[in-house]
C-alpha positions as CSV (number, residue, x, y, z in Angstrom):
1,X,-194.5,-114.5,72.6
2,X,-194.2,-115.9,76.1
3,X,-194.8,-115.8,79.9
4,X,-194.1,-111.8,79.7
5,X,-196.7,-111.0,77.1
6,X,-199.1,-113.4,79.0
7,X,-198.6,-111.7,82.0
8,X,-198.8,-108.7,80.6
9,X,-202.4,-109.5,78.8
10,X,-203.7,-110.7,82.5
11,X,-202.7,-107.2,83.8
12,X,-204.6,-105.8,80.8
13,X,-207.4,-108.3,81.7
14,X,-207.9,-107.6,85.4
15,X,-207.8,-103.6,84.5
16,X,-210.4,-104.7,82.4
17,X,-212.6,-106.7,85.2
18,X,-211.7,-103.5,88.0
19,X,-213.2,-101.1,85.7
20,X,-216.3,-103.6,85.0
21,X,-216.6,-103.5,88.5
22,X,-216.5,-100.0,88.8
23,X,-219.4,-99.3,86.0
24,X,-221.2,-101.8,87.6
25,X,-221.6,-100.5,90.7
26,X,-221.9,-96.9,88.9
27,X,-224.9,-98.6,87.4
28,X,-226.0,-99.9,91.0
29,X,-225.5,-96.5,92.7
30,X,-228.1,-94.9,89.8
31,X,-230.3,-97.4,90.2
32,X,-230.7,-97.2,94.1
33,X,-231.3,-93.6,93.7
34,X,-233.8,-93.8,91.7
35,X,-231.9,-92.0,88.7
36,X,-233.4,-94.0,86.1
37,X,-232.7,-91.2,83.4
38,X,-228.7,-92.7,83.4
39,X,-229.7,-96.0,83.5
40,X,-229.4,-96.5,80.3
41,X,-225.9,-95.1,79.6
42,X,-224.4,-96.7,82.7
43,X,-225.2,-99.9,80.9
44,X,-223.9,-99.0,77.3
45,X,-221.1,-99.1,79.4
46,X,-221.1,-102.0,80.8
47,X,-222.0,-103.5,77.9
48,X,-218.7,-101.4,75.9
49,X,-216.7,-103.4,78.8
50,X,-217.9,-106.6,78.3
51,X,-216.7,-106.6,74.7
52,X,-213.5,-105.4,75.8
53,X,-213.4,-108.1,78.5
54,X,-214.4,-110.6,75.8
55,X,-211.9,-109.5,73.0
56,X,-208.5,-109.4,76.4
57,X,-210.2,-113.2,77.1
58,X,-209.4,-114.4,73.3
59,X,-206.5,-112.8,73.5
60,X,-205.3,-114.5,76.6
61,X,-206.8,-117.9,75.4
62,X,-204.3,-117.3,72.4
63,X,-201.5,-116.4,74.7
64,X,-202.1,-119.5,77.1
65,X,-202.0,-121.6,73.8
66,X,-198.4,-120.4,73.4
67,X,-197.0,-120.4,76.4
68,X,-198.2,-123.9,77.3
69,X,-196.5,-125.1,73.8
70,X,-193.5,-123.4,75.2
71,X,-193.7,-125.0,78.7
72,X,-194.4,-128.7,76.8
73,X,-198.2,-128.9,78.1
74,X,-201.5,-129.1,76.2
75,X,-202.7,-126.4,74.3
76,X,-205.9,-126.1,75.6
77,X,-204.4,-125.3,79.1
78,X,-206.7,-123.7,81.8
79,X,-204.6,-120.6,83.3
80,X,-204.7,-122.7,86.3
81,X,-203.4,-126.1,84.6
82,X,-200.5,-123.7,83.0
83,X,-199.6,-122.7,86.8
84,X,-199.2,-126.3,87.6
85,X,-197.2,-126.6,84.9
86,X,-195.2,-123.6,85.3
87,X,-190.7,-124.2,84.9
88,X,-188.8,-123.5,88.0
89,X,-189.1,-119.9,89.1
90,X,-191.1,-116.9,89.7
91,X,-193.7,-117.8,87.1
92,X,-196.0,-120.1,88.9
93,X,-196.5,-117.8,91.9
94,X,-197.2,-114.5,89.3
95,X,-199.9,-116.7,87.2
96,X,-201.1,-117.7,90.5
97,X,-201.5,-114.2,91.6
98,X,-203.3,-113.5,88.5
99,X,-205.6,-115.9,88.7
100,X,-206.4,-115.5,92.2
101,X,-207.1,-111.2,91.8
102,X,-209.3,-112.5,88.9
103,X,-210.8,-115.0,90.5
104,X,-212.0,-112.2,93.0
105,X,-212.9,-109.7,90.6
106,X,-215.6,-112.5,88.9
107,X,-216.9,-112.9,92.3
108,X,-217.6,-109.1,92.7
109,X,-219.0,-109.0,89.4
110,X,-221.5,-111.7,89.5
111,X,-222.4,-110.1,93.3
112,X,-223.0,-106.5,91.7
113,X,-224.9,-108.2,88.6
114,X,-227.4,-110.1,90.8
115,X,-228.3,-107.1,92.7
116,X,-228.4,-105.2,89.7
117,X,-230.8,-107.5,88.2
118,X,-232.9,-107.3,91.1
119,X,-233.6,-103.6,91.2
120,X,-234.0,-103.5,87.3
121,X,-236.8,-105.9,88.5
122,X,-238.2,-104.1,90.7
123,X,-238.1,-100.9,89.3
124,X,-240.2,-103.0,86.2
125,X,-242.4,-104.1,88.9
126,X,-243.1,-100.9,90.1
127,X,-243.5,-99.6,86.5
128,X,-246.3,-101.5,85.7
129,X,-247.9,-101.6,88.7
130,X,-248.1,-97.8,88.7
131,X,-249.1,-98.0,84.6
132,X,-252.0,-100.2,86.0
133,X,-253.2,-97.8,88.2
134,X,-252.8,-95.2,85.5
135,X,-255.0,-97.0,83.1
136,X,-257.9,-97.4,85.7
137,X,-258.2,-94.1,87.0
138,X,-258.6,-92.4,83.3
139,X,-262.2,-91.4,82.3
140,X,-263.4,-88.9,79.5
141,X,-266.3,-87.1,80.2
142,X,-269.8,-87.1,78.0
143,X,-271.9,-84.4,76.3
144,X,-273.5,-83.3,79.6
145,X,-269.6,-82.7,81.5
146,X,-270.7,-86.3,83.6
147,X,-267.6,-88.7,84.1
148,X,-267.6,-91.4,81.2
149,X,-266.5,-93.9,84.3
150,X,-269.1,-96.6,85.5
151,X,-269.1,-96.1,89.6
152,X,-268.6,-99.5,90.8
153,X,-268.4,-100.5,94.9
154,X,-270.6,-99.9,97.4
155,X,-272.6,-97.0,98.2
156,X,-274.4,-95.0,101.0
157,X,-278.2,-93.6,100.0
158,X,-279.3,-91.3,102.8
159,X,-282.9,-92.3,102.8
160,X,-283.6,-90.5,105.9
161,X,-285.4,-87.8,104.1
């Protein structure tokens, strides 16, 4: 293993963030529009991305392990402390590319996530504050067809008779 196969795992990797991105703001896009019926597969897949984010990440970490034996630095190199540490050549400036496109990528995702969040909130909000108003405008009726309900508020007698 070396500086090929890493690169090669941080293409794999940032293939992996673009297409988070993408389900993300698939997820975002259903949400706006009110499409709450897809919510829920839009996130199984973001969630199916994730892992696959997670498992490219050990793999990297295992990668950057190696190639930072190779290049005589610490084993438990950041990507960017490998860059720093990169041998003359073309290596530095592709590991730097790499890490800036991810960089990017995390930036887009934590954006999309944070206005996720927000309209899964909201859409929560809205859903209980419409179940309250549900709950409060039920009434059974009695014996004699009269509304079970209790009439509450004011009221206008017409006493002019």
């Amino acid at each position: 293993m070396g500086a090929n196969e890493l690169s090669a795992l941080l293409w794999r990797e940032r293939e992996l963030l673009e297409l988070l991105v993408f389900k993300l703001d698939e997820e975002q896009l259903l949400l706006s529009a009110g499409r709450t019926r897809w919510v829920q597969h839009a996130t199984r897949e973001v969630e199916q991305v994730l892992e696959l984010v997670r498992e490219a990440g050990l793999g990297r970490s295992v990668e950057v392990a190696a190639v930072a034996a190779e290049w005589g630095t610490s084993q438990d190199a950041t990507l960017s402390e490998l860059v720093e540490q990169a041998p003359a050549g073309p290596w530095a400036d592709i590991l730097t590319a790499h890490l800036t496109a991810m960089t990017e990528l995390i930036a887009q995702i934590r954006s999309l996530r944070d206005v996720n969040e927000q309209f899964l909130r909201a859409a929560a909000r809205y859903t209980q504050e419409s179940l309250a108003g549900v709950d409060n405008q039920a009434t059974t009726y009695d014996s004699r067809g009269a509304s079970g309900a209790a009439a509450t508020g004011a009221r206008l007698f017409d006493q002019s008779l």
